[in-house]
C-alpha positions in Angstrom: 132.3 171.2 301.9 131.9 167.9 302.2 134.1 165.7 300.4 134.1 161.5 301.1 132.0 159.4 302.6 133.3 157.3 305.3 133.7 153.3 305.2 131.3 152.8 307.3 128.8 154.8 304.9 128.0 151.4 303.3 126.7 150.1 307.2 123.3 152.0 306.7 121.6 148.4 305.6 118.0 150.5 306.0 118.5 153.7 303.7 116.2 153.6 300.7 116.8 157.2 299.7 119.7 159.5 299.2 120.6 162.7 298.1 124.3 164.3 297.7 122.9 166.7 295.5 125.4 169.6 294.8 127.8 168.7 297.0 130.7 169.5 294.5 133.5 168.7 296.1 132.9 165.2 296.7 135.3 163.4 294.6 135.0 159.7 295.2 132.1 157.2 297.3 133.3 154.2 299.6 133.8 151.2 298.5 131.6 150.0 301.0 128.8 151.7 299.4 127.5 148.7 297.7 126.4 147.4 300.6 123.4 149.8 301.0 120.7 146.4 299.7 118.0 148.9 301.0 118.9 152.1 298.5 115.9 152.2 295.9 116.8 156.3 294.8 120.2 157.8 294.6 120.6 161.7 293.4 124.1 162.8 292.6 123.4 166.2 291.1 126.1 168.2 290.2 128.7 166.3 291.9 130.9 168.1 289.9 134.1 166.6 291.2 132.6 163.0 291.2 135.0 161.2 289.0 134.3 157.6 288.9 132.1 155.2 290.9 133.4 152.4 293.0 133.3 148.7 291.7 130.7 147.6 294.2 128.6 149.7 292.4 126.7 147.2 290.6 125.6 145.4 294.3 123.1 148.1 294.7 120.6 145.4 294.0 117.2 147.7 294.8 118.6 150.5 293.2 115.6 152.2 290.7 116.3 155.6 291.0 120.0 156.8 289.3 120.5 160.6 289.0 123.8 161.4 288.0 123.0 165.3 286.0 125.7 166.8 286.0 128.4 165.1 286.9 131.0 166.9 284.6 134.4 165.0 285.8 132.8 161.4 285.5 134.7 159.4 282.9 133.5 156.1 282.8 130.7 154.0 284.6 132.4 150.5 286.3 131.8 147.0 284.8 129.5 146.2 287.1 127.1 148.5 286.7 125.6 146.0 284.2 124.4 144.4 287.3 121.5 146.8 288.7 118.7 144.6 287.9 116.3 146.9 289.4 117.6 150.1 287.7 114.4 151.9 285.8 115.4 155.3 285.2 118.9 156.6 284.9 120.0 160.1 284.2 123.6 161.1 283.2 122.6 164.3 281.4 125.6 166.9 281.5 128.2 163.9 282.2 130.3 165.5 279.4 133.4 163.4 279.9 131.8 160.6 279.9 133.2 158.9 276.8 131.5 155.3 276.7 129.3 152.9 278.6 130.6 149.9 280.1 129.6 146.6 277.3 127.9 144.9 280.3 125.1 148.3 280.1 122.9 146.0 277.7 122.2 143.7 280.8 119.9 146.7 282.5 116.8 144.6 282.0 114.5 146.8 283.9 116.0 150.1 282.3 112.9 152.3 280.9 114.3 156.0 280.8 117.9 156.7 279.6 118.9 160.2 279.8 122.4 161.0 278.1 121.3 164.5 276.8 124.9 166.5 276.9 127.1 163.7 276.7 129.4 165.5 274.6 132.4 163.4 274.4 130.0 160.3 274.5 131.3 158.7 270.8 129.7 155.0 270.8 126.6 153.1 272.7 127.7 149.5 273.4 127.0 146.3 271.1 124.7 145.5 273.7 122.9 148.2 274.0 120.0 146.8 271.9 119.4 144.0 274.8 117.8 146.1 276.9 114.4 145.5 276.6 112.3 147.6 278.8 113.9 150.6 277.4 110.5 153.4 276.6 112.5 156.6 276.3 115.9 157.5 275.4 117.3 161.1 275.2 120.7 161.7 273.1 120.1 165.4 272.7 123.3 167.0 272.0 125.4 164.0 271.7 127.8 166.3 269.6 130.6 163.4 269.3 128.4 160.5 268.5 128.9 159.4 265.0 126.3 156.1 264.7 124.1 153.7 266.9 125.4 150.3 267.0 123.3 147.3 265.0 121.4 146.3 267.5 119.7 149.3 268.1 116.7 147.8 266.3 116.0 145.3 268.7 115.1 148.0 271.5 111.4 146.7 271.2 109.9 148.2 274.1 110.9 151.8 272.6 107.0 153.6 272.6 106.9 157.2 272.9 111.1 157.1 272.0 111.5 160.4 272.0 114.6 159.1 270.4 115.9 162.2 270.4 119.0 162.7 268.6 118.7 166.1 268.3 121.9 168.3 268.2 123.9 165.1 267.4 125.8 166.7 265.1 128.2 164.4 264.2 125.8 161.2 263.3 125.9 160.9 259.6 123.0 157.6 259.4 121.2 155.0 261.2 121.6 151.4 261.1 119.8 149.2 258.8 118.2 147.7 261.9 116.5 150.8 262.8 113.3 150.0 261.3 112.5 147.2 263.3 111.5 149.5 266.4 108.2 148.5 266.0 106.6 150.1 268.7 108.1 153.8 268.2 105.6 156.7 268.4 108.0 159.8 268.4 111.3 160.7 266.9 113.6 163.8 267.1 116.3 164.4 264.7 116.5 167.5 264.4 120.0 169.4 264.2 121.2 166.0 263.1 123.6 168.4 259.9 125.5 165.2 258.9 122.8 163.0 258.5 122.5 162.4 254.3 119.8 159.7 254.1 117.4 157.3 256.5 117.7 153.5 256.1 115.2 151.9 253.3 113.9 150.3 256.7 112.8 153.1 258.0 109.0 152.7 256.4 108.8 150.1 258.7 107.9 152.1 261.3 104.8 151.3 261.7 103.9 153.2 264.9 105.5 156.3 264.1 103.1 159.2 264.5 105.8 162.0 264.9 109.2 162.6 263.0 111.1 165.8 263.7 113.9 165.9 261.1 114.6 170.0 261.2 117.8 170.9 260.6 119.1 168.1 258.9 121.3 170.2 256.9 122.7 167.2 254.4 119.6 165.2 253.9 119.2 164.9 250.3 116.1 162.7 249.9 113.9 160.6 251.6 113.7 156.3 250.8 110.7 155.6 248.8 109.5 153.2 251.7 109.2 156.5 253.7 105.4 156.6 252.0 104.8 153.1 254.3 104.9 155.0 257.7 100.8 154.7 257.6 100.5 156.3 261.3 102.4 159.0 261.0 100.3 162.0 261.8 103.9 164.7 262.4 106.3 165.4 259.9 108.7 168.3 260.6 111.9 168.7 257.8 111.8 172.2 258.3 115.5 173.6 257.5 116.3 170.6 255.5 118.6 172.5 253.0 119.3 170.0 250.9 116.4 168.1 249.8 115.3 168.4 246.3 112.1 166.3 246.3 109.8 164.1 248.1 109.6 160.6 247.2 106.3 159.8 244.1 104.7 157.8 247.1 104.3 160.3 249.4 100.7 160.9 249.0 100.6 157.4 250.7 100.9 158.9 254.1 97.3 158.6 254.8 97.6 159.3 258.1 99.6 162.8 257.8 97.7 165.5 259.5 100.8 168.7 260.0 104.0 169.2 257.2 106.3 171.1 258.2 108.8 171.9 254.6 109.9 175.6 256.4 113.2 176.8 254.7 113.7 173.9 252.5 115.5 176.0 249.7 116.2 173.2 247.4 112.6 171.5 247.1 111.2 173.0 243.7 107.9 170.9 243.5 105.9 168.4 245.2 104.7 164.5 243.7 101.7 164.9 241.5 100.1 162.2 244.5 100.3 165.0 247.2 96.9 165.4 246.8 96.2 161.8 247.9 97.0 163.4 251.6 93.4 163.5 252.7 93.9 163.9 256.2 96.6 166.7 256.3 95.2 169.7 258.0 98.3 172.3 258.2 101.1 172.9 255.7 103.9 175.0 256.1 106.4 175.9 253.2 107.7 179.4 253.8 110.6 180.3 252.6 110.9 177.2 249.5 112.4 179.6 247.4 112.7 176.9 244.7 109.3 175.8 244.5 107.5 176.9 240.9 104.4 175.4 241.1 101.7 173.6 242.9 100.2 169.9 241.6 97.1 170.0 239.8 96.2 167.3 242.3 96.4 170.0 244.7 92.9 171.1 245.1 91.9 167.3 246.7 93.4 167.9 249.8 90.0 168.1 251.7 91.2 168.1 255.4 93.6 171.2 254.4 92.7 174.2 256.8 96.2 175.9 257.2 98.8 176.5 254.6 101.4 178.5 254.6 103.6 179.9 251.6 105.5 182.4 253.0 108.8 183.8 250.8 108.2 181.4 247.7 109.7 183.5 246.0 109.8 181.5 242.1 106.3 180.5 242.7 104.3 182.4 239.9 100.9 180.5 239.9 98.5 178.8 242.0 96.5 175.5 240.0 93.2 175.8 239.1 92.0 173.4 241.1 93.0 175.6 244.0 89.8 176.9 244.7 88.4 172.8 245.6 89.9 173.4 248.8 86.7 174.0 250.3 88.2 173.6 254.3 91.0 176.0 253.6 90.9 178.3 256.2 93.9 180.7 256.3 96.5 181.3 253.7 99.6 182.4 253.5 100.8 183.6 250.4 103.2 186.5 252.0 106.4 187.5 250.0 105.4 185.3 246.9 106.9 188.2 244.7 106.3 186.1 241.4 102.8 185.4 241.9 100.9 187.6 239.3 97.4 186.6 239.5 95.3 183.9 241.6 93.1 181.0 239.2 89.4 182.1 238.9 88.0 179.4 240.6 89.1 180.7 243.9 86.2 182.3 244.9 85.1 178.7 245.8 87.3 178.7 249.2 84.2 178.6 251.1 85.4 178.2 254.2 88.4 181.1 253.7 88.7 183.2 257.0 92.6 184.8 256.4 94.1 185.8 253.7 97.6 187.2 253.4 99.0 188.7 250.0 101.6 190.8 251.5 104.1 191.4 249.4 103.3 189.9 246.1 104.9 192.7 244.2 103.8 191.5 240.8 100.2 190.8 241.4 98.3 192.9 239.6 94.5 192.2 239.8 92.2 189.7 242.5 89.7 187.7 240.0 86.0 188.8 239.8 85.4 185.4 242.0 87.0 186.6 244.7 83.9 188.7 246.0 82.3 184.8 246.8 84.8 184.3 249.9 81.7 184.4 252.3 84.3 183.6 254.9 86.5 185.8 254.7 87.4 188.1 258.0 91.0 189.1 257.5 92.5 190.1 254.1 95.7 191.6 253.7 97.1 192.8 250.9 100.5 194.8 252.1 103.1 195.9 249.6 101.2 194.5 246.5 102.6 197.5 244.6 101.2 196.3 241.0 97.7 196.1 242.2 95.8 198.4 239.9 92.5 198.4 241.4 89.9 196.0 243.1 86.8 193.8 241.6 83.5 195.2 241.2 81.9 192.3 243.3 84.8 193.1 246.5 81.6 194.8 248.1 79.9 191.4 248.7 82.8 190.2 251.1 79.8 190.3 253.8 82.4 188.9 256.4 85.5 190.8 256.3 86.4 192.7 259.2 90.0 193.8 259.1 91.4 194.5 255.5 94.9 196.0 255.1 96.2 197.6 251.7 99.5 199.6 253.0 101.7 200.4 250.4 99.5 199.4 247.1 101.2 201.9 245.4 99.2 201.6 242.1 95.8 201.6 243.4 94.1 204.1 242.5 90.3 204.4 243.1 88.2 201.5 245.5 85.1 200.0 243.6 81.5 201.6 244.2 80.8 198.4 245.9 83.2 198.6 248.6 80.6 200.3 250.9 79.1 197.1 251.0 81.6 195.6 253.7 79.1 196.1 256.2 81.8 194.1 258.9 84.0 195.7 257.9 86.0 197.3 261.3 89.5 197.9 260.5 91.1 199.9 257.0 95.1 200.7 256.5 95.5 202.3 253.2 98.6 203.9 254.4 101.4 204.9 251.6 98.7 204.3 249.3 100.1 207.2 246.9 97.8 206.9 244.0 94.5 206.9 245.2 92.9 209.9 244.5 89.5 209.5 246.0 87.5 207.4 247.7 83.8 206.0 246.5 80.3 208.1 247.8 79.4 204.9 249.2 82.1 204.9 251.6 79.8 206.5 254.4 78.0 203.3 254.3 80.8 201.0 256.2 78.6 201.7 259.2 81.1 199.2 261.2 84.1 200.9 260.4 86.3 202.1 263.7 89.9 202.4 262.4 90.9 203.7 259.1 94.2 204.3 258.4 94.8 207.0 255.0 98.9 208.1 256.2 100.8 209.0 253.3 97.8 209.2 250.4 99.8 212.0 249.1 96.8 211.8 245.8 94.0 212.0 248.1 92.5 215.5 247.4 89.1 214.8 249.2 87.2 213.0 251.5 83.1 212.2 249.9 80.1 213.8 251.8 78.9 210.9 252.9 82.0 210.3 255.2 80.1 211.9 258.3 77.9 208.7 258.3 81.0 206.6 259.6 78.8 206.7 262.5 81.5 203.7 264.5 84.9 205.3 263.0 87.0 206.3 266.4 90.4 206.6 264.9 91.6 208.0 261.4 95.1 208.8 260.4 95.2 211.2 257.4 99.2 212.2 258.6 100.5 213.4 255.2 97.9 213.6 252.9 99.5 216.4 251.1 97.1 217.3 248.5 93.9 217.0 251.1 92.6 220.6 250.8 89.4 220.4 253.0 87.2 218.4 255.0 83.5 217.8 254.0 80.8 219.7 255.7 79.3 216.1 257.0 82.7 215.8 259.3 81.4 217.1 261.7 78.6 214.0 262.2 81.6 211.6 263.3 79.9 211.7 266.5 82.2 208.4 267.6 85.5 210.0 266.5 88.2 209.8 269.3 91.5 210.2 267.8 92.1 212.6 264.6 95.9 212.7 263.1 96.0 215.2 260.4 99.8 216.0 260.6 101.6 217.2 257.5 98.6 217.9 255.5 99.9 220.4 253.7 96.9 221.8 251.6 94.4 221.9 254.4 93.5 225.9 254.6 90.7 225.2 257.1 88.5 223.3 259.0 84.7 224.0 258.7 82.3 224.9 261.7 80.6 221.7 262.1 84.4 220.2 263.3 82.7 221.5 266.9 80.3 218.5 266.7 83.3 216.2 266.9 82.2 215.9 270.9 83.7 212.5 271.2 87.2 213.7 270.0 90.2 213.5 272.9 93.2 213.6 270.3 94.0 215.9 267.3 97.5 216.2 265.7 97.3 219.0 263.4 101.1 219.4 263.2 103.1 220.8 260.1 99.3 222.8 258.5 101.4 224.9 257.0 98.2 226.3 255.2 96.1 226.1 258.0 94.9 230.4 259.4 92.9 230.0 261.6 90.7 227.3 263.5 86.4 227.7 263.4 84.5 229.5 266.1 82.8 226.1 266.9 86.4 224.9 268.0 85.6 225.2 271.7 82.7 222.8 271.8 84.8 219.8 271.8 84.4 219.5 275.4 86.0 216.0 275.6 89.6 217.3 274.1 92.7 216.3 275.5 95.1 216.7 273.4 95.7 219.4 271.0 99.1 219.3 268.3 99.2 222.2 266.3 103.0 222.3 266.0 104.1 223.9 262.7 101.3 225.4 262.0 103.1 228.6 260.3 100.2 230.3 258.8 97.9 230.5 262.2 97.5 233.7 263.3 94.9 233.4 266.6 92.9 230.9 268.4 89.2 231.2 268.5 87.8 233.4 271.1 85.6 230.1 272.4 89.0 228.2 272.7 89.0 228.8 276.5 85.7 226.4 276.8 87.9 223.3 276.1 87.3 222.3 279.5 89.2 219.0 279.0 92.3 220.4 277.2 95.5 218.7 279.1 98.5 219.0 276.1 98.9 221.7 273.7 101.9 222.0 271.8 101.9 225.3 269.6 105.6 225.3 269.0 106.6 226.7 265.2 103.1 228.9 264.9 105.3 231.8 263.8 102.3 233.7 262.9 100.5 233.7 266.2 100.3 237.0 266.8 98.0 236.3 270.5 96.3 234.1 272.8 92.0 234.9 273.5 91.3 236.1 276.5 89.4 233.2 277.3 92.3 231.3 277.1 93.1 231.1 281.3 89.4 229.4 281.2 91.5 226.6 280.4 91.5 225.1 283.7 92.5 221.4 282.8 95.7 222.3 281.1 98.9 221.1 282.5 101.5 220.9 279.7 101.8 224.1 277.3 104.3 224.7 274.6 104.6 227.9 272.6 108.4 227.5 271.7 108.8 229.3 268.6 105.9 231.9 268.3 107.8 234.5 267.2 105.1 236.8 266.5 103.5 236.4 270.3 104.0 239.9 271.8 102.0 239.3 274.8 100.2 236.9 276.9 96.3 237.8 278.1 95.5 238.7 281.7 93.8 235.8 282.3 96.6 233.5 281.4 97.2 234.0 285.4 94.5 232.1 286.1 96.6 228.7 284.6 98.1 226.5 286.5 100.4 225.7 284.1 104.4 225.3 284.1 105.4 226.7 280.6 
């Protein structure tokens, strides 16, 4: 391992680049090594056992190139270091025991990236650190030990895309009244910045500032009113910010503001009245303001808004009327807004409405008559809205909507006669929905329905003739639908039907002879029929059969003689049919079968001749 250089080192007049790069057991350089005039790039990587840099540092007078990552034992940088006129980028990320910079630092006039991320026993920045003047980005991400930035930080007027990023900097509690004269900043991270209570009232003079991180800034209590001055900025993340009650009355001054970010700010309980002045803001995000009550009327004149997110307000328990002027809107968030008990009439007017989330509004109870004007709309869900009673008439004229999700409405107990009007409409999860007791005639009609999802309609006592003209539907869950007591003679025409799950219906006695025509099924989960005797002669035409679950099914006592044409059968689990007296004949026809369980046929006395003919391991 190598560990010194020798004197002579500082000889090589013509090296221009060098790299030492993990060599961790160097401890010290020559102090010859200033006399390498030709050096323009120097990597010190993880020189972990560097501790200090000679005095002749500061001759390396071509010097551009500093990387010093890494260097955990360095302590201090010399005096002279001041003297690298040509220095543009230096690195001295990870240099955790570095505790200062040398005062002469501010005389790096051609500095223009500063990397200090993971100085964590860095404290202070020199007086003179505001002097360097070609300075474009600095990096003081985690900084844990820094407490402030020294006056003359404002005069850094070559700062552009400053990703002045402070973030992690735990211990900085503000910024210095000169701060807002870095004119020519674009970009600013703050975030994780917990002891920072307020910005300087120069902060609004900013007037380049296009993107302000701020999340986590745990002790922020408000912003200054000149905040609303920052005309470019187009960014504004304050997600996490705990502690802030309000935004300034100005704020709707921020012309320029296309995303907000207000995540998790617990304390905000309402916005300025001028927040609808923000006519170029696009995306808003306030999940999880559990303080927030209500929405300004001036609301609805955000035309530019196409994302907005409420998730988890939990005290909000209205939306204004002027809502519905949001005519760009075009997904909505409203998830886990548990006090929300009915949406303003006008908005049926969201136009342009694609996504629509209601999940978990507990106490809404009814979706206005408008609502059946969202043209738009592809994606609705309305998840866990146990108070919701029923659905408009005019739902059927949501010409758009594709997907539409209504697991756990626990209330809900019949779907309109329109509703087989949702000619897009492709996916349906009514799962756990425990009231309904029927479905509408005109539910045949969803002729683009290929999911639907009826687990746990423990009501549901029938299925309406016209169901057989699902003529798309490839997947339907009916898994404990316990008062289901048969399936209607038109089943049979689900000619697109791949995957049945009719587990735990306990009711169902039988399952009529056009089930054969099912010749697209691969998957049926019959499991826990208790009621279920016998299966239809028919059964043996579904030729494309896979998989067959009829575990549980206590009351079967034989398999159709035409079971052994089920040319495709691979799995079938017949474990618990305690009443299964015996297999067809037919049944060694079965020549596709490869996994068979009969655990638990009691009554099964023998197995037919032909069963030799499987080549089956029981």
């Amino acid at each position: 391992a190598l560990t010194q250089l020798p004197e002579s080192f500082g000889s090589l007049g013509a090296l221009q680049h060098l790299d030492l790069s993990g060599c961790e057991a160097l401890t010290q350089l020559p102090e010859s090594f200033g006399s390498l005039g030709a050096l323009q790039k120097l990597y010190l990587i993880w020189c972990a056992a560097l501790t200090q840099l000679p005095e002749s540092f500061g001759s390396l007078g071509a010097l551009q190139e500093l990387y010093l990552t890494g260097c955990e034992a360095l302590t201090q940088l010399p005096e002279s270091f001041g003297s690298l006129g040509a220095l543009q980028e230096l690195y001295l990320s990870g240099c955790k025991a570095l505790t200062q910079l040398p005062e002469s630092f501010g005389s790096l006039g051609a500095l223009q990236h500063l990397g200090l991320t993971w100085c964590e026993a860095l404290t202070q920045l020199p007086e003179s650190f505001g002097s360097l003047g070609a300075l474009q980005k600095l990096y003081l991400t985690e900084c844990e030990a820094l407490t402030q930035l020294p006056e003359s930080f404002g005069s850094l007027g070559a700062l552009q895309k400053l990703y002045l990023d402070l973030s992690g900097c735990e211990a900085l509690t503000q910024l210095p009244e000169s701060f807002g004269s870095l004119g020519a900043m674009q970009e600013l991270y703050l975030s994780g910045c917990e002891a920072l209570t307020q910005l300087p009232e120069s902060f609004g003079s900013l007037g380049a500032l296009q993107h302000l991180h701020l999340n986590g800034c745990e002790a922020l209590t408000q912003l200054p009113e000149s905040f609303c001055s920052l005309g470019a900025l187009q960014h504004l993340h304050l997600n996490g910010c705990e502690a802030l009650t309000q935004l300034p009355e100005s704020f709707g001054s921020l012309g320029a503001l296309q995303h907000l970010h207000l995540n998790g700010c617990e304390a905000l309980t309402q916005l300025p009245e001028s927040f609808g002045s923000l006519g170029a803001l696009q995306h808003l995000h306030l999940n999880g303001c559990e303080a927030l009550t209500q929405l300004p009327e001036s609301f609805g004149s955000l035309g530019a808004l196409q994302h907005m997110h409420l998730s988890g307000c939990e005290a909000l328990t209205q939306l204004p009327e002027s809502f519905g002027s949001l005519g760009a809107l075009q997904h909505l968030d409203l998830t886990g807004c548990e006090a929300l008990t009915q949406l303003p009439e006008s908005f049926g007017s969201l136009g342009a409405l694609q996504h629509l989330d209601l999940s978990g509004c507990e106490a809404l109870t009814q979706l206005p008559e408008s609502c059946g004007s969202l043209g738009a709309l592809q994606e609705l869900y309305l998840n866990g809205c146990k108070a919701l009673t029923e659905l408009p008439e005019s739902f059927g004229s949501l010409g758009a909507l594709q997907k539409m999700y209504l697991t756990g409405c626990k209330a809900l107990t019949q779907l309109p006669e329109s509703f087989g009007s949702l000619g897009a409409l492709q996916h349906l999860h009514m799962n756990g929905c425990e009231a309904l007791t029927q479905l509408p005639e005109s539910f045949g009609s969803l002729g683009a329905l290929q999911h639907l999802d009826l687990t746990g309609c423990e009501a549901l006592t029938q299925l309406p003739e016209s169901f057989g003209s699902l003529g798309a539907l490839q997947h339907l869950h009916m898994n404990g639908c316990e008062a289901l007591t048969q399936l209607p003679e038109s089943f049979g025409s689900l000619g697109a039907l791949q995957k049945l799950y009719l587990s735990g219906c306990e009711a169902l006695t039988q399952l009529l002879e056009s089930f054969g025509n099912l010749g697209a099924l691969q998957h049926l989960h019959l499991n826990g029929c208790e009621a279920l005797t016998q299966l239809p002669e028919s059964f043996g035409s579904l030729g494309a059969l896979q998989h067959l679950d009829l575990t549980g099914c206590e009351a079967l006592t034989q398999l159709p003689e035409s079971f052994g044409s089920l040319g495709a059968l691979q799995h079938l689990d017949l474990t618990g049919c305690e009443a299964l007296t015996q297999l067809p004949e037919s049944f060694g026809s079965l020549g596709a079968l490869q996994h068979l369980d009969l655990t638990g046929c009691e009554a099964l006395t023998q197995l037919p001749e032909s069963f030799g003919s499987l080549g089956v391991m029981l």
